[in-house]
N, C-alpha and C positions, 0 to 999 in steps of 0.2 A: 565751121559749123557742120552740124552732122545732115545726111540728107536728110532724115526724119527723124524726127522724136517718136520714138517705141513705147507704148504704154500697153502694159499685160494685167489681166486681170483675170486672180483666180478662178478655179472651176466650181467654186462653192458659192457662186453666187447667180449662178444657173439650178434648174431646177432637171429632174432626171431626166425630159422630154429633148434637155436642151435652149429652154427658153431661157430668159432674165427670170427670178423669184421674187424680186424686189420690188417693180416700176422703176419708175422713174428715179435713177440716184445719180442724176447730173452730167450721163454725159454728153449730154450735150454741148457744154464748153469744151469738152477735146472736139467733138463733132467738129465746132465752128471755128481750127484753129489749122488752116492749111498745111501747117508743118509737124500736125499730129495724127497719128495713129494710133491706134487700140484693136487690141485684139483680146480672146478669152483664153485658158489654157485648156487645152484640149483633153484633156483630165485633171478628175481630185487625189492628191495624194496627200496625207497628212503629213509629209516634210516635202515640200517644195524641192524638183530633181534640179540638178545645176544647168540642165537641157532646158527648162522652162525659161530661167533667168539667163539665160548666156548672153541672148542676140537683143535685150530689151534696155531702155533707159528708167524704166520704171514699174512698177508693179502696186498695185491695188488689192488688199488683201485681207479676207475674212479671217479667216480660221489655221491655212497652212503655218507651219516651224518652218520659221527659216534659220538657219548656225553656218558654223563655220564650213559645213559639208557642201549646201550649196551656194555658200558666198564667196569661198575662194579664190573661185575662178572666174569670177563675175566683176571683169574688168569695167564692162559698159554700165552697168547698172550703176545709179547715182539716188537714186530714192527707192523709200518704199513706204508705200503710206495706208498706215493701219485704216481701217473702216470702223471707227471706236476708238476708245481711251485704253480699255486693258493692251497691254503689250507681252505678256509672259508666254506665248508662244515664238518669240522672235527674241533671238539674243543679242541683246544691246553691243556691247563690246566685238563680238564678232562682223556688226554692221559697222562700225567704227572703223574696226582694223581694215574692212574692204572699203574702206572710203564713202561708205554709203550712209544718206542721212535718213532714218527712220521718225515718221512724223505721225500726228495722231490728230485725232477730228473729235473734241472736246467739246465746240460748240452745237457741234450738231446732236451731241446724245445728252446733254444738260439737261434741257427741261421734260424730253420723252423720259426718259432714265426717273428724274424726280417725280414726274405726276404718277410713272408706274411703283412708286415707291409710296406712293403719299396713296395710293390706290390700296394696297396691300396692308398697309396698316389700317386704313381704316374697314378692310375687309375681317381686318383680326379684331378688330377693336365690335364690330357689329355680329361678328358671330356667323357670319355669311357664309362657309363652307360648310359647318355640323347645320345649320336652318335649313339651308336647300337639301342637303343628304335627308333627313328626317320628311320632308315632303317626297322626296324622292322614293322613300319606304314607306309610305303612308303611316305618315306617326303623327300627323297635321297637330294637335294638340297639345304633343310634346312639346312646341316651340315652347310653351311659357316655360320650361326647364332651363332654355338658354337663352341666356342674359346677356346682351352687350353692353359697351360701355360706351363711352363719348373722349374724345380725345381733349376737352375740357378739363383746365385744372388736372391735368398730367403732365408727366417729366418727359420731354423728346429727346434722345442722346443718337448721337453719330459716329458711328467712330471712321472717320474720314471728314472734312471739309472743305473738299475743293467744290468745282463745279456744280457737282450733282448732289451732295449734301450744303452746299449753302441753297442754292434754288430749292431745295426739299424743309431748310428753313423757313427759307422766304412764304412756302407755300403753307404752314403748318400756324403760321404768325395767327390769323384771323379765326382758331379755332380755340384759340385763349389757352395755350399751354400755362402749367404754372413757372417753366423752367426750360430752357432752351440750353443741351450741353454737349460735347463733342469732342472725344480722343483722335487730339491729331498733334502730333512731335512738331510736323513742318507748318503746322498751319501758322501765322503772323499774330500774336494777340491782338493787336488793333483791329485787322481784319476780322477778326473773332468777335471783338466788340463790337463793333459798327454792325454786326448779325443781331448782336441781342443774345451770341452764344458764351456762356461759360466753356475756357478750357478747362478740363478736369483730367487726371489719368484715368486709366481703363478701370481700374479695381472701382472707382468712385461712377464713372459713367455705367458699371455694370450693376451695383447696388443697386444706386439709387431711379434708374432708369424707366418709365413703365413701356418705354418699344424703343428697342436699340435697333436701330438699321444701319449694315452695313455699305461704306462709301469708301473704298481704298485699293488699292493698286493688290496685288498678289505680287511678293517679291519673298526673298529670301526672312524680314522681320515682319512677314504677316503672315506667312504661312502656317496655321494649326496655331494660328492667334488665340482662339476659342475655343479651348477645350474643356477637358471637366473640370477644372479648378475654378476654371471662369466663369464658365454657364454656371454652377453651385454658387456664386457670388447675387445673381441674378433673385429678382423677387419670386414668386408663385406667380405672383398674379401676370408678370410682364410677359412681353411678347417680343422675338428678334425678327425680324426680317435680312436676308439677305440675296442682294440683286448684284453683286462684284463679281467676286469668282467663290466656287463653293469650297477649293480647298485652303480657304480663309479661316473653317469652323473643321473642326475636326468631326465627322458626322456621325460618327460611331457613338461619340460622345454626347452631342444633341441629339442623337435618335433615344437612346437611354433616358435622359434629362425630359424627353416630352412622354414617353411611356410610361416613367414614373409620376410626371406630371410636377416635377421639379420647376416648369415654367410653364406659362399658362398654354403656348402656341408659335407657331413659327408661320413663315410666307418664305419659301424660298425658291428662286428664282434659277440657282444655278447647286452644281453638285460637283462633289471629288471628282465623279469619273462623268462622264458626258458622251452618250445618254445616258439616265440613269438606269440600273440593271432592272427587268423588271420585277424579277423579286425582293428589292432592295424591301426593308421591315419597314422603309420610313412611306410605305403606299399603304402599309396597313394601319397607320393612324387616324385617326380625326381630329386632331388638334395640331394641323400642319394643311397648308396651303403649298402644291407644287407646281412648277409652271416649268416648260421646257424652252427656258434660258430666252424668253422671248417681251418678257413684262413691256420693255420699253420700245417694242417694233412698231412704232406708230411712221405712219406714209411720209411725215415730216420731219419722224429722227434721220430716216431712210433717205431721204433726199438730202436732207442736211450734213449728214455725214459723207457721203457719194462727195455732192456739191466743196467739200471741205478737201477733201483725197481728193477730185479733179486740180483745185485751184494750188495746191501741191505741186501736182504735176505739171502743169503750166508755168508756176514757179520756177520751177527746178528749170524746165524749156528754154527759159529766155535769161537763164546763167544767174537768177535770184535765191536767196535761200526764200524757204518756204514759213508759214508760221507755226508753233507747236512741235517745233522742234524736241526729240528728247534727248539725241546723242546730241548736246551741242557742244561735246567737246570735238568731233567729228568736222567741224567748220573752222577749224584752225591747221587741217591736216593738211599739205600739199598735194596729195591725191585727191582731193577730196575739190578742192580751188582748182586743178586744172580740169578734173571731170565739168564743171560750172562755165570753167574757160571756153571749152570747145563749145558750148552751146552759141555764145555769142561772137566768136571768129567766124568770119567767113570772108 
C-alpha cells in the first residue's frame, strides 16, 4: 500500500487571491479519509507541467490539457477526474497509454446544465435581452415592437441526448411542445422513445426545429458541425442555443447568419476561443444572448460535480474502479491493474 494517497488539484479553481472560487465542491470526503491528501497546484498553466503530476495519485481538473507531454512520465498517477462532462482538453489515448483512467462527473452537471439551457431558450423565446436593452436606452415604448413567443405548440430539437438533453426534455415536457426531436447517432431508439423524442438526422432537426440546443461532446465528428450550410437549413423565425463547447458551430458562420437575420437569435454560452475577443462582431448584435461559459454554475452543479471527482478518487484509493469511466479500455491494461494493486497491498 502506498503511504498516502496524493490528490492534486488544479490552480484554476482558486481564485487570484488564492482562495477556493467555488465553495464548497466536496472535499470534504478526502478531508475525512485518513490516508488521503490533497493539495492545490501552485500555479495555472494551460498544459499541465509533468512536475505538477509526477509525485500525485490523482488529479482533479478544470480547465488544464493534459497529452502525452505530461503523462509520460507519470508513473504514479492512476486517475484523473474531469470536473464536468466535456473532455477535449485531455487526450484520451494518451491517458490510456500511461495507464491512467480518466473519469467525468455527469451526474453532477445534468440538471444545472439543462435548467441553464431551458433558461436561455426561453429568454430567446420572450425577447428578454433586445426588452431590457431598449429600457436601458430609454425607448420604454418601443417594447410593443418586440414580440415574444411561447414555447407552446413549438418543435424542441437537440442535437445531443445524453444527460443534459434528456433532463432538458424532461423539463420542456409541461410547456406543451408540439414535437420533441434530437440528432444523436449513439443515442438508443428505445431510450429515445420512452423521452417522447423523435430521432431525426441533422438536416431534418435543423429544418424543422423552432430552438435547436446544442448537447454533445466536441470531438473530431462534431467539430464545425454547424456551419453555413447548416444554419441556411434552419427557419427565420428559429432560435439555437449553445452551452457544449462553441467550436461545435462554426462562428464566423453564425455571426453572418444572425446579422443577416437568416435566423431569428442565438444564446450562446460558450465560444471558438475562450475568452471571447472583445471585439469579436458577435458583441455587436442584439439578436444574440452571451454568457461567459458559465450558464450552468449553480452552488449545486458545483458541489455535485466536486462531490462526483472526490468519490473518483477514493475509488481509485482503495484499488476500485471509479464510475464514468471514459477510457474503459484503459481497465484491461496491466499497468493500469497493478497501479489499483498497490493501493490495496500492504
Amino acid at each position: 500500500m502506498v503511504d498516502r494517497f496524493r490528490v492534486g488539484i488544479t490552480n484554476d479553481f482558486l481564485t487570484s487571491d488564492g482562495e477556493p472560487a467555488f465553495g464548497d465542491i466536496g472535499l470534504g470526503l478526502l478531508e475525512a479519509e485518513p490516508n488521503v491528501s490533497y493539495s492545490y497546484f501552485t500555479e495555472h498553466h494551460a498544459e499541465a507541467t509533468p512536475q505538477q503530476v509526477a509525485d500525485i495519485d490523482a488529479v482533479i481538473t478544470l480547465y488544464p490539457q493534459f497529452n502525452e507531454n505530461n503523462l509520460r512520465d507519470a508513473e504514479r498517477l492512476t486517475l484523473i477526474a474531469r470536473f464536468g462532462v466535456g473532455y477535449d482538453m485531455i487526450d484520451v489515448e494518451a491517458c490510456t497509454r500511461s495507464d491512467v483512467i480518466l473519469a467525468i462527473t455527469p451526474e453532477g452537471v445534468r440538471r444545472g446544465m439543462a435548467e441553464g439551457s431551458l433558461t436561455l431558450m426561453l429568454a430567446l423565446a420572450k425577447q428578454i435581452f433586445p426588452k431590457s436593452q431598449l429600457l436601458r436606452d430609454g425607448r420604454w415604448y418601443e417594447s410593443k415592437n418586440v414580440v415574444g413567443s411561447n414555447l407552446t405548440d413549438k418543435t424542441i430539437g437537440t442535437i445531443g441526448l445524453g444527460n443534459i438533453g434528456e433532463d432538458l426534455m424532461k423539463l420542456v415536457v409541461p410547456f406543451h411542445p408540439t414535437r420533441l426531436l434530437s440528432y444523436d447517432p449513439h443515442c438508443p431508439p428505445d431510450r429515445a422513445a420512452a423521452l417522447g423524442v423523435d430521432l431525426v438526422d441533422l438536416g431534418t432537426l435543423l429544418r424543422e426545429s423552432d430552438f435547436v440546443s446544442i448537447h454533445c461532446l466536441l470531438n473530431d465528428d462534431t467539430r464545425a458541425l454547424l456551419g453555413e450550410p447548416e444554419l441556411s437549413l434552419m427557419k427565420p423565425t428559429a432560435f439555437l442555443i449553445n452551452t457544449a463547447r462553441g467550436p461545435i458551430i462554426d462562428q464566423r458562420a453564425l455571426t453572418e447568419a444572425l446579422r443577416k437575420r437568416q435566423i431569428a437569435g442565438a444564446a450562446l454560452d460558450v465560444f471558438e476561443i475562450e475568452p471571447i475577443d472583445p471585439h469579436d462582431p458577435l458583441l455587436e448584435l442584439d439578436n444574440v444572448i452571451l454568457l461567459p461559459h458559465s450558464v450552468g454554475a449553480t452552488r449545486e452543479l458545483l458541489l455535485g460535480n466536486g462531490r462526483g471527482a472526490c468519490q473518483a478518487a477514493l475509488d481509485v484509493c482503495r484499488g476500485r474502479v471509479p464510475q464514468h469511466v471514459v477510457n474503459k479500455e484503459v481497465l484491461e491494461r496491466p499497468g493500469l491493474k497493478r497501479k489499483l494493486q498497490r493501493y490495496t497491498d500492504g
